[in-house]
C-alpha positions in Angstrom: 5.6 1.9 15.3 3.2 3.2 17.4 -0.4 3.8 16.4 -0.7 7.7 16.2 1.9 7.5 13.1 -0.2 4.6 11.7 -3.5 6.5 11.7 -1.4 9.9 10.6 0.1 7.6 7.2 -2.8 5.6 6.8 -5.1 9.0 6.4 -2.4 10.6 4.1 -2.4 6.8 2.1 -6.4 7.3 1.5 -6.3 10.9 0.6 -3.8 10.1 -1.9 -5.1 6.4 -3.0 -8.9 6.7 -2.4 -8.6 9.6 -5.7 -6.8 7.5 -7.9 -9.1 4.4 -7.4 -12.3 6.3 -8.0 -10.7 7.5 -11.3 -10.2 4.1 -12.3 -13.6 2.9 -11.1 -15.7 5.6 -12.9 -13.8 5.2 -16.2 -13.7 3.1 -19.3 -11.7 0.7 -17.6 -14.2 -1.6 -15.6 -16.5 -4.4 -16.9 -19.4 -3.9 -13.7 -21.2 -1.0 -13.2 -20.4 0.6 -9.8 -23.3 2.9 -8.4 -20.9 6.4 -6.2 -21.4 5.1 -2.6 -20.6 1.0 -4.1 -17.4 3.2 -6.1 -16.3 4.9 -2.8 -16.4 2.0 0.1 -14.5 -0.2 -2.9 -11.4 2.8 -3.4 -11.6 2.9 0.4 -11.4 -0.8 1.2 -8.1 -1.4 -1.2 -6.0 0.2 0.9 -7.8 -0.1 4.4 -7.3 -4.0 3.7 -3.5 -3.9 2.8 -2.4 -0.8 5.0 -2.1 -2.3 8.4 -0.1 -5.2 7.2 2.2 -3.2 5.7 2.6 -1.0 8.6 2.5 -3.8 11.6 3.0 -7.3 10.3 5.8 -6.3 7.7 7.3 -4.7 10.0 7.0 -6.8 12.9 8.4 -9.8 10.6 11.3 -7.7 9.0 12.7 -6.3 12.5 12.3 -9.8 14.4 14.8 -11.7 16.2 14.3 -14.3 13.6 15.2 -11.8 11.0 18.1 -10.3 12.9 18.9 -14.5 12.8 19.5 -14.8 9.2 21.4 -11.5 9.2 23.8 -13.8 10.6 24.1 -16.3 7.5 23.6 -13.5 4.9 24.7 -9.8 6.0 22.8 -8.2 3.3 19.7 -8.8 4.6 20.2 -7.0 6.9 22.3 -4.0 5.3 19.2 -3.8 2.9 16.6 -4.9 5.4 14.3 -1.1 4.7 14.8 -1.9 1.2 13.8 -5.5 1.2 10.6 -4.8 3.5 9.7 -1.7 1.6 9.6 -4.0 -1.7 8.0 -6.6 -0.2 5.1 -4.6 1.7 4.7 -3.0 -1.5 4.7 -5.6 -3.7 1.9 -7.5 -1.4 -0.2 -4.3 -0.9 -0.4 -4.0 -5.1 -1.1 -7.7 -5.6 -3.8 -7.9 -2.8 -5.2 -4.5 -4.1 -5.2 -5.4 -7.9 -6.8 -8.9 -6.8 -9.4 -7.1 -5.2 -10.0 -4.4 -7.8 -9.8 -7.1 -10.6 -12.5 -9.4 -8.7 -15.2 -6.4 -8.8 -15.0 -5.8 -12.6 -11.4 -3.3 -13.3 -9.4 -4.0 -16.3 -6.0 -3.1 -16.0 -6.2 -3.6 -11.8 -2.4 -4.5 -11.4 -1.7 -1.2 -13.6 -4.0 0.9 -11.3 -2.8 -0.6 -8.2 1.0 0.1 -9.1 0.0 3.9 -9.4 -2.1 4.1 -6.4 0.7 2.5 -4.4 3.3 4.6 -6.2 1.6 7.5 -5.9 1.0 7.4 -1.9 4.4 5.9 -1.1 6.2 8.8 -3.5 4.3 11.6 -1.8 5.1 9.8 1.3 9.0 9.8 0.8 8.5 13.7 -0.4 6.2 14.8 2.5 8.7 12.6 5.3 12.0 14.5 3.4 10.6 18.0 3.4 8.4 18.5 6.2 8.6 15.1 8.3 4.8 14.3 7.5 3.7 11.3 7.9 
């Protein structure tokens, strides 16, 4: 993982999360008035918090020795080791977003969360397939 495809996915993850949160943050779902600029650094934030986690400390703790180490004791985990990570860097990036979204006033944060997430890691698969991007 080297830091030029982080910055590369982590731009594509805003320009397809950042959208999708301000939706959610200028509609009928939220309980506190957001002023634009408060609206904008909040979509932002969600995914700037969760993104590098994903992309370093996921990953550094899904291909460690100490994984490769209970590969050993059950195979599967490591047959399925993109599949497990990808779930579990997912699941924790939606969970830590919703939190965060919920805590400044959204109803439904877990809901937008899942799209937002979905959404980015969808187009991701797409834009990767097709044209190699990100």
């Amino acid at each position: 993982m080297t830091i030029g495809r982080w910055f590369w996915s982590f731009a594509f993850t805003q320009l397809v999360e950042v959208p999708i949160y301000l939706r959610a943050l200028s509609g009928p779902d939220r309980t506190v008035v957001l002023r634009w600029p408060q609206r904008v650094g909040l979509a932002f934030l969600a995914s700037a918090l969760t993104h590098p986690y994903v992309w370093f400390v996921f990953f550094a703790v899904f291909y460690s020795r100490a994984y490769e180490d209970l590969g050993y004791r059950w195979p599967a985990l490591v047959d399925h080791r993109y599949t497990i990570y990808f779930f579990a860097a997912e699941s924790f990036a939606v969970g830590v977003e919703a939190l965060l979204l919920r805590s400044c006033g959204l109803q439904r944060a877990f809901l937008w969360a899942l799209l937002a997430n979905a959404s980015s890691a969808g187009l991701g698969f797409v834009s990767r397939h097709y044209i190699g991007f990100p």
